[in-house]
N, C-alpha and C positions, 0 to 999 in steps of 0.2 A: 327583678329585684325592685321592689318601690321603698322607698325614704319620704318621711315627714319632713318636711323644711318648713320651721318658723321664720317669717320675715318679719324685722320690723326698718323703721328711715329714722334714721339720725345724721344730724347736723349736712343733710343732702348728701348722705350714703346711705345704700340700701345694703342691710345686713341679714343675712342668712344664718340659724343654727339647725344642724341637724337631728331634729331627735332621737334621744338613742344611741348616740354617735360618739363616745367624748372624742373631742378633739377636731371637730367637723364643723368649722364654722368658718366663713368669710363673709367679705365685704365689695360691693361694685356702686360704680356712677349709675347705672341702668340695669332694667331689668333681663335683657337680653345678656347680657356680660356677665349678671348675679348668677342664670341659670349656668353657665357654662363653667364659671367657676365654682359651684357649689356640685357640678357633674364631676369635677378635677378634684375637688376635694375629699368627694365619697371613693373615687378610685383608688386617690392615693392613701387614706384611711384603710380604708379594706382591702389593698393590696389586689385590688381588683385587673385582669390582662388590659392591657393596652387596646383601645377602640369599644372599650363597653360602654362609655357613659352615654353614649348616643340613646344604647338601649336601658337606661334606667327610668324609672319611671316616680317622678316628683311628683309628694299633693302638699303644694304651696298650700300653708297657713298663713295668711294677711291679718290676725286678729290681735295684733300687735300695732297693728300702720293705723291710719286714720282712716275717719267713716269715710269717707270719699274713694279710698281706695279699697278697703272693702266691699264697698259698691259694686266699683269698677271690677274687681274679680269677679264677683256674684254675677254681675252681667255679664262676663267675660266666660263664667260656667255653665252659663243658661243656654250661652250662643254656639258653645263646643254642643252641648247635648241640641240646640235645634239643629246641627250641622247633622250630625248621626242620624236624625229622623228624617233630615233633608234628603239623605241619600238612599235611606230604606225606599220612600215613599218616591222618590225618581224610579229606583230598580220595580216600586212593585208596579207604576203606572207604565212603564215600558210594559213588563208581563204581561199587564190586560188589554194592554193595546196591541199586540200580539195573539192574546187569546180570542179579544173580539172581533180582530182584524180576520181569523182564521174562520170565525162563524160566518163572515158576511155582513159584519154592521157597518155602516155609511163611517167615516170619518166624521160628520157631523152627531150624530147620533155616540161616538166614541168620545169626542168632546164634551158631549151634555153630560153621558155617563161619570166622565173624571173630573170634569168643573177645571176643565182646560181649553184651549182656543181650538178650531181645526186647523188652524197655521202650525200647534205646537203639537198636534197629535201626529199631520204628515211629518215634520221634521224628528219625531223621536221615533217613526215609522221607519225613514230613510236611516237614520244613525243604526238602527237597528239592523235591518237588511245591508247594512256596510259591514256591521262587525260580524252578522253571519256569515257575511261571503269571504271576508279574513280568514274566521276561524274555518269555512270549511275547503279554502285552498291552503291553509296550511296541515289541515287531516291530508288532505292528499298526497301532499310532500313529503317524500321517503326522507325514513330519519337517519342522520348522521350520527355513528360514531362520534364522539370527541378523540377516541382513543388515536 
């Protein structure tokens, strides 16, 4: 379920309305508190079960607040979406250091390829043969019932 929430700050309260919603709006000191009661407010509006609002899914509107804080979300958006890239591009430079580790290339030579250190190619080499050797004594391990 995702909801719009327009925020705008008056007199040093930060205010939420939910578009869409009538009836769906409140007010907090901070922005951590805004979110959580404007989570409380879409449940209790839409008679949503008890423990959902964890999983709702907010796109704060700021274009009500000041440049400054517009800003700060826009940068605050850019940095969610490098995080996501951050993490493809760890999983895909693991793979190839995997893959080239498996042909026979030097560690230095794997380094130069990724435009990483050979300090940081042996240590995501080890992390890697760690969580192989997890997941393959845990294949081993006869599975339990829960029943």
């Amino acid at each position: 379920m995702s909801y719009s929430v327009k925020v705008t700050r008056e007199h040093g309260q930060w205010i939420a309305d939910v578009v869409d919603l009538d009836g769906a709006h409140t007010y907090a000191g901070n922005l951590p508190s805004l979110d959580a009661a404007v989570r409380e407010v879409i449940a209790l509006v839409e008679n949503l079960p008890d423990g959902t609002e964890p999983a709702l899914e907010l796109d704060w509107d700021y274009s009500g607040a000041s440049d400054a804080v517009r800003t700060a979300a826009a940068v605050g958006a850019l940095r969610a979406e490098a995080d996501v890239h951050a993490r493809a591009l760890a999983e895909r430079t693991r793979e190839q250091i995997v893959l080239l580790a498996a042909e026979r290339h030097s560690v230095r030579d794997i380094a130069r390829l990724l435009g990483i250190s050979p300090g940081r190619v042996s240590q995501l080499q080890s992390s890697s043969a760690s969580r192989d050797a997890v997941e393959a004594e845990a294949s081993r391990r006869p599975h339990r019932d829960a029943s």
